[in-house]
VEXFI-299360 format. One line per field, with one value per atom (N, C-alpha, C): residue number from 1; residue in one letter; atom name; x, y, z. Coordinates in steps of 0.02 Angstrom, whole numbers, plus 50000, padded with zeros to 5 digits. Layout:
// residues N
pos = [NUM, ...]
code = [A, ...]
site = [CA, ...]
xx = [X, ...]
yy = [Y, ...]
zz = [Z, ...]
This chain:
// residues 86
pos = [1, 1, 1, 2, 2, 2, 3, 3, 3, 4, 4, 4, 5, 5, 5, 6, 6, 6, 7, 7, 7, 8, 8, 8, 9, 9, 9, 10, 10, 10, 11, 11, 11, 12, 12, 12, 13, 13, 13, 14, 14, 14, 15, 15, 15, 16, 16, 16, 17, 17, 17, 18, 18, 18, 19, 19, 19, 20, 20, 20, 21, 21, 21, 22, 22, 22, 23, 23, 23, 24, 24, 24, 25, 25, 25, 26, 26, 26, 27, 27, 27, 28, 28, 28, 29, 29, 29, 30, 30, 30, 31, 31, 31, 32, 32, 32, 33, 33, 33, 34, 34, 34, 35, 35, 35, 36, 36, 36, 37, 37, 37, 38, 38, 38, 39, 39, 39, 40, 40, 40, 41, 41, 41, 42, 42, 42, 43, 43, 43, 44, 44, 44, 45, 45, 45, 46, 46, 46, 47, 47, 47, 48, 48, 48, 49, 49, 49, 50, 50, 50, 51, 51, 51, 52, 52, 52, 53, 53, 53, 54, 54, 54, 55, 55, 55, 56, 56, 56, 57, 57, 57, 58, 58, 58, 59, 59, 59, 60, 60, 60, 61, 61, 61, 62, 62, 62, 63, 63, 63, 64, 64, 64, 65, 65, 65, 66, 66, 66, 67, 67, 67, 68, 68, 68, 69, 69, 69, 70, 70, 70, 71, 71, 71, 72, 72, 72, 73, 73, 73, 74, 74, 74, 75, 75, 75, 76, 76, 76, 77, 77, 77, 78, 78, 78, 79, 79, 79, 80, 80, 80, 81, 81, 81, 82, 82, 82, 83, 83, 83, 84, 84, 84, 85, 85, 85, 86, 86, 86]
code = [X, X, X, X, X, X, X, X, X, X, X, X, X, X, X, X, X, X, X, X, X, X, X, X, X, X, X, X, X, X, X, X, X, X, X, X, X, X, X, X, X, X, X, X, X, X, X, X, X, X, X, X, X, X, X, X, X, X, X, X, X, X, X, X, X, X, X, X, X, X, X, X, X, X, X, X, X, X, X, X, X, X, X, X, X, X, X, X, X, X, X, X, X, X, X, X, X, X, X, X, X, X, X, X, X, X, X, X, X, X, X, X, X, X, X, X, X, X, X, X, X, X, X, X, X, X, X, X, X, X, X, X, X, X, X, X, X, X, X, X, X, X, X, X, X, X, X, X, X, X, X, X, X, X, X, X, X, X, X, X, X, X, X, X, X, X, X, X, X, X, X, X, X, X, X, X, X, X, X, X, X, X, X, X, X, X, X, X, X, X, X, X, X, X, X, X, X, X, X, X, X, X, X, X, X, X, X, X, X, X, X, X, X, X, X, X, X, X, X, X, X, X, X, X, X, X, X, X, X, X, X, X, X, X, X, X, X, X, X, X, X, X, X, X, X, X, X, X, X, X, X, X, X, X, X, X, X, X]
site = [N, CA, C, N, CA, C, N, CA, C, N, CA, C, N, CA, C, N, CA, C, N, CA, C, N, CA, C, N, CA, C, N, CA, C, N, CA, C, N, CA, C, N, CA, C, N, CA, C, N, CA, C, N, CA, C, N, CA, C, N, CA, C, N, CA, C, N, CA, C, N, CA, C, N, CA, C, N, CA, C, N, CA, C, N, CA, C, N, CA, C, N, CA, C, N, CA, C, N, CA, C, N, CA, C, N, CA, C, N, CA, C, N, CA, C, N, CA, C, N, CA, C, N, CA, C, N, CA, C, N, CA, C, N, CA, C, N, CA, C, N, CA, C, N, CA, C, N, CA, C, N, CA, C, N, CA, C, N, CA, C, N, CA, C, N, CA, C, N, CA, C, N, CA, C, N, CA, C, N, CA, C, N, CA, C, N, CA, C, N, CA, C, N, CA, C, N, CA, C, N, CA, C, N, CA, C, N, CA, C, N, CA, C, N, CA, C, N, CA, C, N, CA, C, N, CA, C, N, CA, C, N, CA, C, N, CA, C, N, CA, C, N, CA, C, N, CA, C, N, CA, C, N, CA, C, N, CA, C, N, CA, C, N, CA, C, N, CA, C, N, CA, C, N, CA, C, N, CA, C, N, CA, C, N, CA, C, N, CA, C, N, CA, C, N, CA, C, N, CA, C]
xx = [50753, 50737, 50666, 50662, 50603, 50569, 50509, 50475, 50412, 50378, 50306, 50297, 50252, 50218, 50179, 50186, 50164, 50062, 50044, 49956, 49919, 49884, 49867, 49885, 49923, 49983, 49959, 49992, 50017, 50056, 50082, 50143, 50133, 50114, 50086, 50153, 50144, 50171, 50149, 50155, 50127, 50124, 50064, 50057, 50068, 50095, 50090, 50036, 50047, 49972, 49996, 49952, 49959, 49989, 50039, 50056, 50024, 49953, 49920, 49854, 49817, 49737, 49703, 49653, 49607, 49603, 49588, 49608, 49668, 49740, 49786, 49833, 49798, 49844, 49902, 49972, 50013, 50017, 50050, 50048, 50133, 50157, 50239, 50244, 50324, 50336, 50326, 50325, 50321, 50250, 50198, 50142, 50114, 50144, 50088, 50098, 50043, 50040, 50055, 50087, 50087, 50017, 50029, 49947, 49939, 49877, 49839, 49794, 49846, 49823, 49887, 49881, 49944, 49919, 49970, 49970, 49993, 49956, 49961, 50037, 50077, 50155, 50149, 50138, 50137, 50077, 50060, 49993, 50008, 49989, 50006, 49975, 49961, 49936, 49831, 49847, 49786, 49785, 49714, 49710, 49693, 49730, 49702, 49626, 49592, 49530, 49535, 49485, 49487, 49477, 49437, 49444, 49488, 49545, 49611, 49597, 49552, 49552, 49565, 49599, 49626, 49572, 49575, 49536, 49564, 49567, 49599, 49591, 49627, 49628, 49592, 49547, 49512, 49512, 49605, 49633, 49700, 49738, 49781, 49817, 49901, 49961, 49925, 49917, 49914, 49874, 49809, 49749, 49789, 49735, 49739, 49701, 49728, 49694, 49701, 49676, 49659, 49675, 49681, 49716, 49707, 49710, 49694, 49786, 49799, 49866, 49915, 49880, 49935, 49932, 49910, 49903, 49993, 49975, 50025, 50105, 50169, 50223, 50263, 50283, 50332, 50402, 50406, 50481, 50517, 50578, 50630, 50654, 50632, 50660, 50684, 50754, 50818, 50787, 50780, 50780, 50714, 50661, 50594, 50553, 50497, 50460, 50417, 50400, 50325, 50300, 50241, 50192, 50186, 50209, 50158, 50091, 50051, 49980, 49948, 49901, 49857, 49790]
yy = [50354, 50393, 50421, 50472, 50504, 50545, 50482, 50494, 50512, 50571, 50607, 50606, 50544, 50584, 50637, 50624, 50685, 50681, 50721, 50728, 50666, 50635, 50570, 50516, 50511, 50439, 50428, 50366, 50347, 50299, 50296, 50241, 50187, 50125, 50079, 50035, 49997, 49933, 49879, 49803, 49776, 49755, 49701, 49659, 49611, 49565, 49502, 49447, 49406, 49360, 49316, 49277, 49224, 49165, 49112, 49075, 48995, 49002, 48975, 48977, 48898, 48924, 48933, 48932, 48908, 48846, 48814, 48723, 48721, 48756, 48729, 48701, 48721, 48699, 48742, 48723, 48772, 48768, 48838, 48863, 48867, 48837, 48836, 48894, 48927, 48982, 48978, 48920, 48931, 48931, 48921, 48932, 48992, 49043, 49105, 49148, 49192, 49237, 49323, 49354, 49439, 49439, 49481, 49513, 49567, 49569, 49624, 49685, 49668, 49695, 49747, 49814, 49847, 49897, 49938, 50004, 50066, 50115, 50174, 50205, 50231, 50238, 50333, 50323, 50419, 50419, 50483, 50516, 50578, 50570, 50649, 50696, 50774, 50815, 50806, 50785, 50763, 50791, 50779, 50779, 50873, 50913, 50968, 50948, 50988, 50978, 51036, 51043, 51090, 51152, 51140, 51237, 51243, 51191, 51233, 51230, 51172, 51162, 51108, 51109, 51017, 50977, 50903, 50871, 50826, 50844, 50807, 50735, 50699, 50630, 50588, 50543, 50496, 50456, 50440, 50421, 50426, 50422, 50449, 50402, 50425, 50380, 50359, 50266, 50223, 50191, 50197, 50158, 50110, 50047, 49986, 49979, 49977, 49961, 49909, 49872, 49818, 49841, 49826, 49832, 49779, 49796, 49739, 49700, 49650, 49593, 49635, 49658, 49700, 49756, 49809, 49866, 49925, 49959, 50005, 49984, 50029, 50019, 49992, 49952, 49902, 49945, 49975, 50008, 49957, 49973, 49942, 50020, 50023, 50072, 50038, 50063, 50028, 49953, 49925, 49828, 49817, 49861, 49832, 49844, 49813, 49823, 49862, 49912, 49956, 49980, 49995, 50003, 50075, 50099, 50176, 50171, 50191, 50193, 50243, 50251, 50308, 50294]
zz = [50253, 50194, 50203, 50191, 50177, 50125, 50111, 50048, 50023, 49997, 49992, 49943, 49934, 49859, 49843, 49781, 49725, 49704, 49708, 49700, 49745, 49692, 49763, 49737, 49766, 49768, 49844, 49836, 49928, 49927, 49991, 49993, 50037, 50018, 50063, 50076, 50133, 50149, 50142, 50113, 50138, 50203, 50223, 50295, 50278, 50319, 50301, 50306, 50283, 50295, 50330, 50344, 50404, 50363, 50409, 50393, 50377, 50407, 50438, 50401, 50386, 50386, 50424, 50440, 50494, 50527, 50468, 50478, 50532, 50515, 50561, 50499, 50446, 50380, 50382, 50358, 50375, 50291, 50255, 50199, 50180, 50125, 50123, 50097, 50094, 50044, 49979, 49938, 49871, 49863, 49884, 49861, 49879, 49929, 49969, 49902, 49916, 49861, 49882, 49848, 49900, 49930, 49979, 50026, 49989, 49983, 49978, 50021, 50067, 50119, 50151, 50170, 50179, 50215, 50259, 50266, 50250, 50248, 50225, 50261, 50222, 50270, 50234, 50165, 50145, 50109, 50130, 50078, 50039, 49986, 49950, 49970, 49947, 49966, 49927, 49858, 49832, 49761, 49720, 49675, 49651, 49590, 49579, 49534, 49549, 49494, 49430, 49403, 49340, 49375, 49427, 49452, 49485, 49500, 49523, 49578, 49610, 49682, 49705, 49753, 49780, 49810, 49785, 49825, 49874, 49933, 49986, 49985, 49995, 50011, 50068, 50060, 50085, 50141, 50121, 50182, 50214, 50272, 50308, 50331, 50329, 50374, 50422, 50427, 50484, 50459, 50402, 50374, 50361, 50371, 50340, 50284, 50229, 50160, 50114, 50089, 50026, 49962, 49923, 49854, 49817, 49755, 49687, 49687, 49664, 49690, 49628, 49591, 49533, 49543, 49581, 49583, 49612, 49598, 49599, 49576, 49578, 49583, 49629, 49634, 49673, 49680, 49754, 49751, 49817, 49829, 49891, 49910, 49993, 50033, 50080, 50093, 50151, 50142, 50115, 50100, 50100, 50117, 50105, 50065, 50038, 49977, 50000, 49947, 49969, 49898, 49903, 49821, 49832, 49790, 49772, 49698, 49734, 49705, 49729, 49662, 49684, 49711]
């Protein structure tokens, strides 16, 4: 499927986090929490301003970016989760 957002949106993935602490502590499934940590998969074209001029976007398909743990929309493309946020 192929999907572009609209003004500045983007379409992240998450990454996964490690299973692992540092310690060597291993972390079960019921306690991990989503990552906040993802990559950039679509970028929109960007934001219009009041003079009717676009402001290009910041960052580009392949960035690795951080995110707040509630941020954006939670969608499923072909079985996997991905956030659109602006």
């Amino acid at each position: 499927m192929n999907l572009k957002p609209l003004h500045d949106r983007v379409l992240v993935k998450r990454l996964e986090e490690e299973e692992k602490t540092r310690g060597g502590i291993i972390i079960p499934d019921t306690a991990k929490e989503k990552p906040i940590r993802g990559e950039i998969i679509a970028v929109g074209p960007g934001k219009m301003s009041d003079e009717v001029k676009r402001i290009e976007m910041s960052v580009k398909t392949g960035d690795k970016v951080m995110f707040n743990k509630y941020a954006g929309t939670e969608i499923k493309i072909e079985g996997e989760e991905h956030l659109v946020m602006r």
